[in-house]
C-alpha positions as CSV (number, residue, x, y, z in Angstrom):
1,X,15.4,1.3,-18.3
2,X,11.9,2.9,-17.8
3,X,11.1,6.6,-17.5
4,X,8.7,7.7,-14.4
5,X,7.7,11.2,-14.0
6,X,8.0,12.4,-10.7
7,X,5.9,15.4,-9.1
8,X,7.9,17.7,-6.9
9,X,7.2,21.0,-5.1
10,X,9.4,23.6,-6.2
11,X,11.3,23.6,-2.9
12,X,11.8,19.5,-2.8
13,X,12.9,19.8,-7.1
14,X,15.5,22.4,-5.9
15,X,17.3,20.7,-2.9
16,X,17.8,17.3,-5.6
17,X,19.2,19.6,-8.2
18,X,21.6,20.3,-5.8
19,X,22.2,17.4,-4.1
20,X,22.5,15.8,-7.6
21,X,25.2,18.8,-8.4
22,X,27.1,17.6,-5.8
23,X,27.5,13.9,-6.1
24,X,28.4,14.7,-10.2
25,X,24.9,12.9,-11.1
26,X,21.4,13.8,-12.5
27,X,18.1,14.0,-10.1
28,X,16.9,10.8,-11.9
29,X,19.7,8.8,-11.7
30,X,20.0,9.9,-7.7
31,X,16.1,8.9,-7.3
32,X,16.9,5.7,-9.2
33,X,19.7,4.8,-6.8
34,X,17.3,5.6,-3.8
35,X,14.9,3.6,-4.8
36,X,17.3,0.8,-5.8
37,X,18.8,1.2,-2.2
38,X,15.5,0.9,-0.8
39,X,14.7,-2.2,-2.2
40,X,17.5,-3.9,-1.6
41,X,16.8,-3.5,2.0
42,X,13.2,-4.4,2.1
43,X,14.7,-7.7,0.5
44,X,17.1,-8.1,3.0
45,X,14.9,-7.9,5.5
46,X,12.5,-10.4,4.1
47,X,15.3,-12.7,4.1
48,X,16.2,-12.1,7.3
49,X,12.5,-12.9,8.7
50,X,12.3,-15.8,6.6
51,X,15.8,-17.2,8.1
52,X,14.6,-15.7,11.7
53,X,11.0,-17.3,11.5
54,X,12.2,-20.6,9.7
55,X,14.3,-22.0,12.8
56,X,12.7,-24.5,14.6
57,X,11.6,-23.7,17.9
58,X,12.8,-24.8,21.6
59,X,12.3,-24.9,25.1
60,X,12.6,-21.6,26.8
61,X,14.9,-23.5,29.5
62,X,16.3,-26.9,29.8
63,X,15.8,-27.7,33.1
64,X,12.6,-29.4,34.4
65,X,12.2,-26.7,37.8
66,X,9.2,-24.5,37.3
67,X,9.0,-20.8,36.4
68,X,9.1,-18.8,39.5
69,X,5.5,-17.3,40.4
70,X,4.9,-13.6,39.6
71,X,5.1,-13.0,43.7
72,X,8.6,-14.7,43.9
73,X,9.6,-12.3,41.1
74,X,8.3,-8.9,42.8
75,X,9.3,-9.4,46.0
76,X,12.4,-7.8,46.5
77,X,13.8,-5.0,48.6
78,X,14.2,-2.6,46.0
79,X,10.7,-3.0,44.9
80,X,9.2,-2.3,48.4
């Protein structure tokens, strides 16, 4: 474990006294399990893009007609 001291207003250093009152827990343990939290996500995430961007890619359809022209597309009743 590493100690880090932390700059708070006196306002912010109030509210996580509290908050750290009510979940039976000091402000640097609470910070360190934020923090811990946080990271876990961010390395989630990274996973997750690294699984998303490591599929192969494919054809958008697998049909051989062509896209329908952008005037096909907008002309409809409810556009007019």
């Amino acid at each position: 474990m590493k100690n880090v001291t932390i700059t708070l207003d006196e306002e912010t250093a109030r509210w996580a006294r509290i908050q750290a009152a009510r979940r039976n827990t000091s402000v640097s343990r609470m910070l360190g399990e934020v923090l811990q939290e946080m990271r876990d996500l961010e390395e989630q995430r990274g996973t997750a893009a690294e699984r998303f961007l490591g599929r192969p890619t494919g054809p958008l359809r697998e049909t051989d007609m062509p896209y329908p022209d952008r005037e096909s597309l907008y002309d409809r009743p409810l556009l007019r």
